[in-house]
ZASE-797948 format. One record per residue (C-alpha): x, y, z. Coordinates in steps of 0.1 Angstrom, whole numbers. Layout:
BEGIN
R     X     Y     Z
R     X     Y     Z
...
This chain:
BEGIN
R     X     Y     Z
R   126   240    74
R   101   268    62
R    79   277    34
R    67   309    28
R    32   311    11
R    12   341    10
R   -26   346    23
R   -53   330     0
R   -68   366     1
R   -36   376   -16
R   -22   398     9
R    14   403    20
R     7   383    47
R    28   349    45
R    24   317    68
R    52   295    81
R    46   254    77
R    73   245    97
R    65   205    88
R    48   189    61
R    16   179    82
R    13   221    97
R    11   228    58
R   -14   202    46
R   -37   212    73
R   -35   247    66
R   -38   246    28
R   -67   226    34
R   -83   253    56
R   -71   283    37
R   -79   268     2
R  -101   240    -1
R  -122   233    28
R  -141   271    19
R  -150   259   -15
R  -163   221     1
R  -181   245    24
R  -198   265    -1
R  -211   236   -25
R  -224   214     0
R  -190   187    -6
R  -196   175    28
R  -233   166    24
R  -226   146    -4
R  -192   130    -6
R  -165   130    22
R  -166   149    56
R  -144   173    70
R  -106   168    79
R   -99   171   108
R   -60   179   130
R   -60   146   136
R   -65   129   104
R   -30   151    89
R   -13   137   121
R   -25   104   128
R    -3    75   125
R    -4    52    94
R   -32    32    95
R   -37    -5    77
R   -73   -17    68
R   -82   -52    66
R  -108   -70    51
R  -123  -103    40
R  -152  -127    47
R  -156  -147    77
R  -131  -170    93
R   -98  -157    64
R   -78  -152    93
R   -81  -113    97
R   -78  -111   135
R   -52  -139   132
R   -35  -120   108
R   -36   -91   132
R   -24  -111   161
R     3  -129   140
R    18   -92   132
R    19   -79   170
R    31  -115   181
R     4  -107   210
R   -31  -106   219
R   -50   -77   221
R   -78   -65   242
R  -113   -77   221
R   -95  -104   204
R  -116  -133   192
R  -110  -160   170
R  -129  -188   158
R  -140  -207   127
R  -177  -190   127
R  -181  -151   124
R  -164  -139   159
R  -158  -102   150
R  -190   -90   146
R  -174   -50   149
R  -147   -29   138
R  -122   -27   163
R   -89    -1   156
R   -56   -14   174
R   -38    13   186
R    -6    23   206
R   -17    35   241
R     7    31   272
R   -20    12   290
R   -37   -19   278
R   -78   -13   274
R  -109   -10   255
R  -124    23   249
R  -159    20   235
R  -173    38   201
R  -192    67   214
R  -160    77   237
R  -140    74   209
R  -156    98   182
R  -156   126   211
R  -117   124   218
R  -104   151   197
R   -66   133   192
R   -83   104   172
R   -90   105   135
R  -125    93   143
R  -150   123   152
R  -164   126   117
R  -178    85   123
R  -208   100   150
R  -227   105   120
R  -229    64   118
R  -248    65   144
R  -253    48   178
R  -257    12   155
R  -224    14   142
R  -207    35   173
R  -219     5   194
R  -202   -21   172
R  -167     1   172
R  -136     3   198
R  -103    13   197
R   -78   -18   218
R   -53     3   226
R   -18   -14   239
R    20   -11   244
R    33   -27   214
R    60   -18   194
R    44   -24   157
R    15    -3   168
R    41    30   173
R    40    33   137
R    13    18   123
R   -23    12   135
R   -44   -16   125
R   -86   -16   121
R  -104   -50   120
R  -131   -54   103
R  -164   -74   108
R  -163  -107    86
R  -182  -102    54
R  -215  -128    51
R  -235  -140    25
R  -265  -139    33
R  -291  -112    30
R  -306  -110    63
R  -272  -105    80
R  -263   -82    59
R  -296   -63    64
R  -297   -66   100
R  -264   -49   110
R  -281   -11   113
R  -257    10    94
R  -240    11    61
R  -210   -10    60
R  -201     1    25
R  -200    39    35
R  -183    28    65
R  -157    12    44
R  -154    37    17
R  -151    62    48
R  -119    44    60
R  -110    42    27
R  -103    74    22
R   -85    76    51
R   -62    47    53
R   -29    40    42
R   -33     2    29
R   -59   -13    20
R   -57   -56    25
R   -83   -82    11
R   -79  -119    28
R   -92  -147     9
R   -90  -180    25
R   -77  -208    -1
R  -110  -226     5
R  -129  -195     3
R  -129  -180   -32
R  -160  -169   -41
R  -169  -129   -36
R  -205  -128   -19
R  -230   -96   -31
R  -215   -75     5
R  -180   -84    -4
R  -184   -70   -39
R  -198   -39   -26
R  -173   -34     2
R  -145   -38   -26
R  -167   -12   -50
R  -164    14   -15
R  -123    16   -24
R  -133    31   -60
R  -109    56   -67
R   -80    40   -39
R   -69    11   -60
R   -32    20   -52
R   -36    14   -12
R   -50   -23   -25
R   -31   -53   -17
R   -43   -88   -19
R   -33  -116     7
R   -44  -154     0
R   -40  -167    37
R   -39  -202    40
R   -21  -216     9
R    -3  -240    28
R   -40  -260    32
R   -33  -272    -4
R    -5  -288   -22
R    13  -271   -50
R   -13  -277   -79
R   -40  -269   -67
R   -24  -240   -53
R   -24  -228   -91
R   -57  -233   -96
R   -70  -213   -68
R   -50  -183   -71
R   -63  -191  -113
R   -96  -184   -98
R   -89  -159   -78
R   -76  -136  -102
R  -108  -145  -123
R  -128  -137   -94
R  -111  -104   -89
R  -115   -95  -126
R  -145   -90  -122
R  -149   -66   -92
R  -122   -49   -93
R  -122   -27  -126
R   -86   -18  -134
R   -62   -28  -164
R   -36   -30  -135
R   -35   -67  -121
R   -41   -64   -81
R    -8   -76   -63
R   -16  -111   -44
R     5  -123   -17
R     5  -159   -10
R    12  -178    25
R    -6  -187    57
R    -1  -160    79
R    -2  -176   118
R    24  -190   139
R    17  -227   133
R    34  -256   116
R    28  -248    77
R     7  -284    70
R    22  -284    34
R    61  -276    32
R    60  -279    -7
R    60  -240   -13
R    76  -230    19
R   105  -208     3
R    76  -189   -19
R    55  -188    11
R    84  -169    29
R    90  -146    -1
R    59  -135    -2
R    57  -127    35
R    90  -111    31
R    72   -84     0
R    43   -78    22
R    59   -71    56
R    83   -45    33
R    51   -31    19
R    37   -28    52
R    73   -18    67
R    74    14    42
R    39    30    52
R    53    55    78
R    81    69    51
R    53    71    22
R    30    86    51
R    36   123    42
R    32   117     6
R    -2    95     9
R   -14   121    25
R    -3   150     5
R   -15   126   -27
R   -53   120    -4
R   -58   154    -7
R   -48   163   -45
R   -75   133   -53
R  -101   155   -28
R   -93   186   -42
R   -96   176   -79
R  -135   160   -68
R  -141   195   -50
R  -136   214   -78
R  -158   188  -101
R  -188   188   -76
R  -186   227   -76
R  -190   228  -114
R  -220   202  -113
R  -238   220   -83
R  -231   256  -102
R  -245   241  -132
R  -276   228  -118
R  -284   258   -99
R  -278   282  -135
R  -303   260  -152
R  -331   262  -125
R  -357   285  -138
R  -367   314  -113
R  -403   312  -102
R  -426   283  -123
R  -417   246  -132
R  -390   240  -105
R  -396   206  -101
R  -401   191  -139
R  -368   207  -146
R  -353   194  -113
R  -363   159  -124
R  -351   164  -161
R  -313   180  -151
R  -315   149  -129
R  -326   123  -160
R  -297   141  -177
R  -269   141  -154
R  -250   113  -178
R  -250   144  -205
R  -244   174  -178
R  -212   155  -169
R  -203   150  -207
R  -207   189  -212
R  -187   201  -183
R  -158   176  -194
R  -157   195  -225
R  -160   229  -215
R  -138   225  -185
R  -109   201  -200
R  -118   172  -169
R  -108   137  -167
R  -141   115  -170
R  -126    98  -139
R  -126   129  -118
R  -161   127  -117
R  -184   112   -86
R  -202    83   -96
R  -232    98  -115
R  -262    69  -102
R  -253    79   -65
R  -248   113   -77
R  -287   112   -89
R  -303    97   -59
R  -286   123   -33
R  -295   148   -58
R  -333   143   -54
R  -334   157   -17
R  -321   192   -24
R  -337   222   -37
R  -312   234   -68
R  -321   272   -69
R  -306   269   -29
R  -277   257   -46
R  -248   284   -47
R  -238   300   -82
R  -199   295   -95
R  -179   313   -79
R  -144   311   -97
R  -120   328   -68
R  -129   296   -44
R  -116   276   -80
R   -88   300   -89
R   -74   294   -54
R   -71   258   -54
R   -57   258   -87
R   -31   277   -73
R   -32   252   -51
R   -26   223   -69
R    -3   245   -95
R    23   258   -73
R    17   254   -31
R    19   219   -36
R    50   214   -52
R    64   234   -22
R    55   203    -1
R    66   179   -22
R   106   195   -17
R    96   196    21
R    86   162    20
R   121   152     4
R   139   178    29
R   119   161    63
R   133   128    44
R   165   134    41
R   171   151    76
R   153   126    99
R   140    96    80
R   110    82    93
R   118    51   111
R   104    16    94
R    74    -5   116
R    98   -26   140
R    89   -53   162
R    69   -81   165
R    67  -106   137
R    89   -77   115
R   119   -82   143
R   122  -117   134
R   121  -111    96
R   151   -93    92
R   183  -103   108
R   199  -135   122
R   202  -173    99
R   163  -173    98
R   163  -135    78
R   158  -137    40
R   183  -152    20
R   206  -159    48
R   226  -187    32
R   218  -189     3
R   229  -175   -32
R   257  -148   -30
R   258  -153     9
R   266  -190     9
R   293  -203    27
R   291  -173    47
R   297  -190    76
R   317  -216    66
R   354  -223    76
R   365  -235    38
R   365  -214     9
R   324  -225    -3
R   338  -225   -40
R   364  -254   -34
R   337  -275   -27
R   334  -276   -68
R   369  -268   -73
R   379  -299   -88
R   354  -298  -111
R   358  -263  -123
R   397  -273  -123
R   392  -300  -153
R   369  -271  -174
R   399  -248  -163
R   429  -271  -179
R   407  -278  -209
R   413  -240  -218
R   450  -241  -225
R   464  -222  -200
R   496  -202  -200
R   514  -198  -166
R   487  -205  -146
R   462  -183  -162
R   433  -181  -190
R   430  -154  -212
R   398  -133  -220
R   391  -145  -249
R   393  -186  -236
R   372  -176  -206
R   347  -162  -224
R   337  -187  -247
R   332  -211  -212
R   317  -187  -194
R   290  -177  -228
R   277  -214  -225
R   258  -204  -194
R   234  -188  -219
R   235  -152  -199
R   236  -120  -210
R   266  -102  -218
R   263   -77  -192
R   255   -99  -163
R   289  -122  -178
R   305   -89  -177
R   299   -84  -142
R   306  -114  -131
R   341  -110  -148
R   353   -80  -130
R   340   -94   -99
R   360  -124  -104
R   388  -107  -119
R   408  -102   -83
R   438   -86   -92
R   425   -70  -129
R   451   -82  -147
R   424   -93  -178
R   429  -129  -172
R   420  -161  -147
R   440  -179  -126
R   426  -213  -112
R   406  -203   -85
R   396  -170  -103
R   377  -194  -127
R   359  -210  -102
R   345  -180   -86
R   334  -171  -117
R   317  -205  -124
R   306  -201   -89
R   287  -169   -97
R   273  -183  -127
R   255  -208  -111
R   243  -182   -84
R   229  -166  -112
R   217  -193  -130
R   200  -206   -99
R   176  -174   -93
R   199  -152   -73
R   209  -112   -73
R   248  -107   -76
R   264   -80   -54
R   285   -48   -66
R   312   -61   -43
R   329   -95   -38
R   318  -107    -3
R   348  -116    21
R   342  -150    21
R   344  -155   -19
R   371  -137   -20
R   397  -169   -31
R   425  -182    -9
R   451  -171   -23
R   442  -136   -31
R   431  -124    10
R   457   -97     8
R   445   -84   -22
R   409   -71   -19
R   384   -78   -52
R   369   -48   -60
């Protein structure tokens, strides 16, 4: 597939993106990384993108306070150990480690790591050799990690020294994966609710990527059902508070090991909610594309904001006497300056940096170095953002619909899927699925009685009769109506016997939680109507 887009100089000359990834790398360095260039973006908000981080594999971020079952979590998904695993009840990861596919099983330390140009990593050498040191990539031949890759976290602590005393910013560390990431998970152990000072300031780093959030509350099966209530009460309370959005944060519930669940009370919730996370976790590599195409609107919309507030700054800087005074007032009145240039410019408040950081990185720069507004560099992503992007969306959908990216396989996914142990496999609509006998005749006779009550006439009820049964179940007309044609074998408009209990059959699928299908399975198809298909 090919896109045509001509030169940002606006020449005839025209590029070729032959896939999605070639032309998010080059609109980035054709249109938006020359304006990050010009006002300084780099210094103060995000590095550079690199190759690597348009073409890296999905990546899955986890973090939590010591001893939540992170690295268990990890190990639980690949069904193996992996180089640099520890786990213990104390604080045993004390560095980040990123699990990666590799074809042979090893460690490769930090400072290798940010040199090797095929890993979305280089830009983390400006951590330093305290962080580098506490960082390695386990690379090994697993089958989850060929679509996905995972990064471990250290376990958050309370306490002030520790925090102090690790030699690096693990909130800019965070907020740096953050950006970069394609899910974001918090674990909270059920016996450990409370959100220390570092874990409220790691969860402040995602500001602005509360859609890659997810919530997991490992180790419900520790308590029994009520008090299971209460704790995910106070979690939500607890979250609240942090976490700043009118949205409610999606929390999945279960104890996420391979171990004997030590309270079976919520076991079929437990397993419904490790069914919704492993399809949320299953459907990173086909959303990858469009993550990465949406990463990049968000960058582009806080590029053009910064270049308005650095222009600004630098038009309001007098030219030879009282630099400094008005340096410290346009830094006093940043709150306003912001105000202003949402006003004149027509920008979302939320488009804006946070203005407290925003004022103590602005008090190591001279403004009159700063550059003046230079409206082509804006013009240009505009056009960006108005037309060259909608071009990749249709790509996207055209990559999609030719060669759909295949869904994270393997591991503890393989087992999650298929077979009697899969979700829903006998139960509801695809009970008796197995079974020799007709399932519904194992009520028969008592739909039979109901049945005869009805005055039939030749064997069969009417609409009319059937319906006022069938309108005790208290459902909806439409879901009665479906389950009339799907009972309704050989649509003549009426019921026979066994017609009558499939559709009391159904009902009480229904009334018992479960989806109905758009087609009658075989094995509810009744006896006597095999050679006739239900439709």
């Amino acid at each position: 597939m090919f896109s045509w887009v001509k030169d940002s100089r606006g020449s005839d000359t025209e590029t070729m993106y032959q896939t999605v990834t070639d032309g998010l790398h080059s609109l980035y360095t054709r249109k938006l990384q020359p304006l990050e260039e010009t006002y300084l973006f780099h210094d103060f908000h995000s590095p550079a993108l690199e190759p690597a981080d348009f073409q890296s594999k999905p990546m899955v971020l986890l973090v939590g306070q010591y001893s939540t079952g992170k690295t268990t979590f990890i190990r639980y998904l690949l069904e193996q150990d992996f180089p640099g695993m520890r786990i213990g009840p104390e604080p045993t990861t004390d560095g980040f480690i990123a699990v990666m596919y590799g074809e042979n099983e090893g460690v490769v330390p930090g400072n290798a790591l940010v040199v090797d140009p095929k890993k979305p990593f280089r830009k983390l050498n400006a951590f330093g050799n305290s962080f580098l040191n506490r960082f390695i990539c386990s690379q090994m031949p697993n089958q989850v990690l060929q679509s996905i890759s995972i990064i471990d976290t250290p376990g958050i602590l309370s306490g002030e020294k520790q925090r102090i005393s690790r030699g690096y910013d693990f909130a800019e560390v965070l907020r740096w994966f953050g950006e970069r990431v394609d899910r974001i998970i918090l674990l909270f152990d059920a016996h450990k609710l409370d959100i220390s000072d570092e874990f409220s300031e790691a969860i402040k780093a995602f500001r602005g990527q509360d859609d890659k959030i997810r919530v997991v509350l490992n180790k419900a099966d520790q308590v029994d059902t009520q008090q299971l209530m209460r704790v995910y009460g106070a979690l939500m309370w607890s979250l609240g508070k942090v976490i700043n959005t009118p949205e409610v944060v999606r929390v999945f519930l279960g104890s996420f090991w391979a171990k004997p669940l030590q309270n079976t009370e919520n076991r079929r919730l437990f397993e419904a909610e490790s069914q919704d996370l492993f399809r949320d976790i299953q459907s990173l590599p086909r959303n990858a594309a469009l993550r990465k195409l949406n990463d990049l609107i968000k960058r582009a919309r806080l590029a053009k904001v910064h270049a308005y507030i650095i222009s600004y700054l630098k038009k309001e800087m007098p030219t030879l006497f009282g630099r400094e005074k008005k340096k410290e007032e346009l830094i006093m009145r940043l709150p306003e300056i912001y105000s202003f240039l949402q006003r004149e410019h027509h920008i979302s408040p939320g488009d804006f940096p946070n203005v407290t950081k925003m004022q103590e990185m602005l008090q190591h720069y001279d403004f009159n170095k700063f550059p003046s507004l230079k409206m082509k560099l804006i013009e240009s992503v505009d056009k960006m953002l108005a037309s060259k992007i909608a071009v990749l969306m249709a790509m996207i959908r055209e990559e999609e619909s030719k060669q759909p990216p295949a869904m994270v396989s393997g591991g503890a996914f393989e087992g999650s899927q298929d077979g009697p142990f899969g979700r829903g496999y006998g139960e509801g609509i695809s009970a008796g699925a197995d079974a020799e006998d007709w399932i519904v005749s194992r009520d028969k006779h008592r739909y039979d009685e109901i049945f005869y009550t009805l005055m039939p006439v030749n064997g069969k009820i009417t609409g009319v009769n059937a319906k006022k049964e069938m309108m005790n179940s208290r459902l909806p007309n439409t879901v009665l109506g479906k389950i009339w044609k799907l009972a309704d074998c050989d649509h003549d408009g009426m019921l026979d016997d066994e017609e009558f209990a499939l559709a009391q059959h159904l009902i009480k699928v229904k009334l018992e939680g479960y989806e109905l299908p758009n087609e009658l399975p075989d094995h509810l198809v009744p006896p006597a109507h095999r050679e006739s298909v239900c439709v």
